[in-house]
C-alpha positions in Angstrom: 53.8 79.5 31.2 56.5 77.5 29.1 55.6 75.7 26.2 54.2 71.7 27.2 56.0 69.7 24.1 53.9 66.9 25.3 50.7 68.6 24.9 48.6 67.4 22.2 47.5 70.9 21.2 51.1 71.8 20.2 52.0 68.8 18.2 51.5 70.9 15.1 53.5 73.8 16.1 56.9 73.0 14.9 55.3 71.7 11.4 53.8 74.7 9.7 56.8 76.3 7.4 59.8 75.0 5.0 63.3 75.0 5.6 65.8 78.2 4.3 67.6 77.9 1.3 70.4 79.6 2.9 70.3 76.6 5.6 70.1 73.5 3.0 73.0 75.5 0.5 75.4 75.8 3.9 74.6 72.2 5.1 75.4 70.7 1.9 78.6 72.5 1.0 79.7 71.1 5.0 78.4 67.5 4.4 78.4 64.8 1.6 74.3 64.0 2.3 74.1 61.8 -1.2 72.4 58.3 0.3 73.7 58.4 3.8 71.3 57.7 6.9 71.1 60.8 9.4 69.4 60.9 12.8 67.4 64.1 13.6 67.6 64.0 17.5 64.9 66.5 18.6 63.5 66.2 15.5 60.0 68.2 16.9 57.7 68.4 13.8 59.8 66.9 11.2 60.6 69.8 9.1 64.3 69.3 8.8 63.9 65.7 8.4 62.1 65.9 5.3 64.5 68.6 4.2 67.0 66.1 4.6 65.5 64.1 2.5 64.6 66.4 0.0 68.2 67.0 -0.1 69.6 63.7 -0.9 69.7 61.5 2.3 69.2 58.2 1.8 67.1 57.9 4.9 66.8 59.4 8.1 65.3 58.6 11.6 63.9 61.3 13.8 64.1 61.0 18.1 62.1 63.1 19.9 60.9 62.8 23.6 57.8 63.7 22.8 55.0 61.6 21.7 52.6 64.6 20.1 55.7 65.9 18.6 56.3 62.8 17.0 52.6 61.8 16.1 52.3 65.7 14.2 56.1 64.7 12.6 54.9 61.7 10.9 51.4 63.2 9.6 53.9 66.2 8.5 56.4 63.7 6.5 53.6 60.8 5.9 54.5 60.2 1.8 58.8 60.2 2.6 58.6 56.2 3.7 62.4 56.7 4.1 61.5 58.7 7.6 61.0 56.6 10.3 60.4 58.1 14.3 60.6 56.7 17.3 60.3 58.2 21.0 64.3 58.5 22.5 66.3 61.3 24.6 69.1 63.2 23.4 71.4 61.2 26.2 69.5 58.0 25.0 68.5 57.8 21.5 68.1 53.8 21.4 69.8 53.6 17.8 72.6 51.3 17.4 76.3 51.9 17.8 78.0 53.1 14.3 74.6 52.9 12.5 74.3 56.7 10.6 76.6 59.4 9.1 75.0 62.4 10.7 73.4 63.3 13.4 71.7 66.7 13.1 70.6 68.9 16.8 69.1 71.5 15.9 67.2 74.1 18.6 67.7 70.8 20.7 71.2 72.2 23.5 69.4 74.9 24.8 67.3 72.4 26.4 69.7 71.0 28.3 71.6 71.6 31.3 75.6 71.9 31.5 76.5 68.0 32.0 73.8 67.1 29.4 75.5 68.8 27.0 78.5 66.8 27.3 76.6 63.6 27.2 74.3 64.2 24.3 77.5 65.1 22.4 78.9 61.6 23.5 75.7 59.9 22.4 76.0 61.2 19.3 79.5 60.1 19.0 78.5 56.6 20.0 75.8 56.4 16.9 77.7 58.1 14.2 80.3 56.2 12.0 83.9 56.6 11.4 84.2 60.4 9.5 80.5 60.8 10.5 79.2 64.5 11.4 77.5 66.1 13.7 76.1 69.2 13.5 74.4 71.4 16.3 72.7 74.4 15.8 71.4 76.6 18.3 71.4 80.5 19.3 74.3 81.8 21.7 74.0 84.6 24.0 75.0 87.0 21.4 72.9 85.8 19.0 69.8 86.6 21.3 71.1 89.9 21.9 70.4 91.1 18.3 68.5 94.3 18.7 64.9 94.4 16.7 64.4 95.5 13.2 62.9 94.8 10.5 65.9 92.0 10.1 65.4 90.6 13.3 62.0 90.4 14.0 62.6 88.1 17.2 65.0 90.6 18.5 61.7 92.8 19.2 60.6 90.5 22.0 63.3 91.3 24.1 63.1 95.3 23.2 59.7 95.1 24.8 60.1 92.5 27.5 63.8 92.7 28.5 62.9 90.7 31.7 62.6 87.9 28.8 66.6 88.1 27.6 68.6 86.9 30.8 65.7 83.6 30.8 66.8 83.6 26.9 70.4 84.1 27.3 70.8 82.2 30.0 69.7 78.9 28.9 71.9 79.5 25.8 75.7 78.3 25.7 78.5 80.5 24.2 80.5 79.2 21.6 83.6 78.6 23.6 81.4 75.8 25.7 79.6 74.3 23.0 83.4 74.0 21.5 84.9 72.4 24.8 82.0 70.3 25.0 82.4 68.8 21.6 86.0 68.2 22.7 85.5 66.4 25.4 82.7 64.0 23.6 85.7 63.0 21.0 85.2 65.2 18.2 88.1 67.3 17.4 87.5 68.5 13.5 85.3 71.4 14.4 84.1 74.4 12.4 82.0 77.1 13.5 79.5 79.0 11.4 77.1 81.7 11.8 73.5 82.0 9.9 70.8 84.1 9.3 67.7 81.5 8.9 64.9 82.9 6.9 61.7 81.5 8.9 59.8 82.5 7.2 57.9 84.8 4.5 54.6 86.9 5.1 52.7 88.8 2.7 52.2 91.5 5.1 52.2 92.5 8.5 48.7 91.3 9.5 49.9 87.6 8.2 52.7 87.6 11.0 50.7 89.0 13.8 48.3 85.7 13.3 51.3 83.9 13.3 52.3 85.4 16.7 48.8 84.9 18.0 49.5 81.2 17.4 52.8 81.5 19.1 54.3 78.8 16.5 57.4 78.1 17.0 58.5 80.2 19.5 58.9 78.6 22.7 59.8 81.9 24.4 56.1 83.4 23.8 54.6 81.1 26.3 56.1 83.1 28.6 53.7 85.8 27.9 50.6 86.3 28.8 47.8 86.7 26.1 47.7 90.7 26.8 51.2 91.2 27.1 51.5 89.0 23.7 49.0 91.6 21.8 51.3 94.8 23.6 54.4 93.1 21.7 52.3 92.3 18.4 51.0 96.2 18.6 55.3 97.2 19.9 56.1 96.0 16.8 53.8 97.2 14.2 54.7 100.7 15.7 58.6 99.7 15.1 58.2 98.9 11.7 55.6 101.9 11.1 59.0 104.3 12.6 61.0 102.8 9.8 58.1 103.1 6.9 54.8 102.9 7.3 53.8 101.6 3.6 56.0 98.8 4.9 52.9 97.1 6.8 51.4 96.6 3.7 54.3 95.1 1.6 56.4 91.8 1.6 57.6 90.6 5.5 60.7 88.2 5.3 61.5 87.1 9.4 64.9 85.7 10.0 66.9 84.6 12.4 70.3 84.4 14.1 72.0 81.3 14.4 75.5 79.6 15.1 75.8 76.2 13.7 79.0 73.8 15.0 80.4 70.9 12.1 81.6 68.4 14.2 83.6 65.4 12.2 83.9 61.9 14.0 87.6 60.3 13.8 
């Protein structure tokens, strides 16, 4: 069963970790974030609008089409008064013409179908400012492809359930249609960069399993069921037990694969 992002029950589930260093240190080096206002368009829980924030926006507004996401967002970010939300679609945020500098889509494409794409790019275009940037970040097909280890943790899913990775794969776009499709909204300063996204940090292997029990996060593992969810969590204690088995017991750092696009406005 996929994941119901308007499910009260979930509204927490895209709030419980920080954002990477790595991800803040390649965003800023990309963007001049000192003051501006940013819209976080499937903004979920609110983590990366308070990294914003934290970062140096001067304010930011987060869209998100669901009302539990955005009820668990503003508990999340409840002391930054300079985050505001309000429920909007990617094709329709409601925000005015002109009215920030960026517009950050993170996780938010694969979500949407071929001639979405095209038109969330364009509505994004329509709210930013002259010299504004967007930037999307999302997986591609090879990105999903990554083989497990103790690297990739996510790439274990598919090891074990490869049924999982055409569903995967084939909701995400390649990099030569998220490109054309930037294009073809009116942005033609692009750059292209690929990240490995610490998630996050466990102190050993029993903290992740509870965190896979919880499925938080993860979309895809709403398409198991509970048992086939505990045969992955025991698949990949065994992996990592192959490479070392003292390494249950230490230190587990889970990232991920990413491709972000730095689109400029003219």
């Amino acid at each position: 069963m996929s994941i119901d992002f308007h499910d009260p029950k979930n509204k927490t589930s895209y709030t419980e970790r920080t954002v990477d260093n790595a991800w803040m240190k390649l965003v800023k080096s990309e963007v001049r974030l000192q003051s501006i206002q940013a819209a976080d368009i499937g903004c979920g829980g609110g983590i990366y609008s308070k990294a914003l924030i934290e970062m140096g926006v001067g304010a930011v507004v987060g869209i998100d089409f669901s009302q539990a996401m955005l009820e668990g967002a503003a508990a999340y970010t409840a002391r930054h008064t300079n985050i505001r939300y309000q429920q909007g679609k990617a094709l329709h945020t409601g925000l005015d013409n002109a009215s920030v500098e960026l517009v950050l889509e993170r996780a938010l494409i694969h979500h949407l179908s071929s001639d979405e794409l095209v038109g969330c790019m364009k509505e994004a275009n329509r709210i930013l400012k002259s010299e504004g940037v967007l930037i999307v970040q999302d997986r591609t097909p090879e990105d999903c492809a990554i083989a497990g280890s103790r690297k990739h943790l996510r790439g274990y899913i598919f090891d074990k359930f490869p049924r999982l990775l055409p569903e995967e794969s084939g909701r995400r776009y390649s990099s030569n249609q998220v490109l054309a499709a930037l294009r073809t909204a009116g942005f033609n300063q692009l750059k292209e960069i690929p990240l490995w996204e610490t998630r996050r940090q466990y102190t050993h292997f029993a903290e992740f399993r509870e965190d896979l029990l919880l499925r938080s996060g993860r979309s895809i593992l709403h398409e198991l069921t509970d048992v086939e969810l505990e045969h992955l969590i025991a698949y990949i204690e065994q992996q990592l037990a192959v490479e070392d088995l003292e390494a249950l017991n230490e230190p587990l750092v889970e990232q991920d694969r990413w491709t972000l696009w730095f689109a400029r406005k003219d």
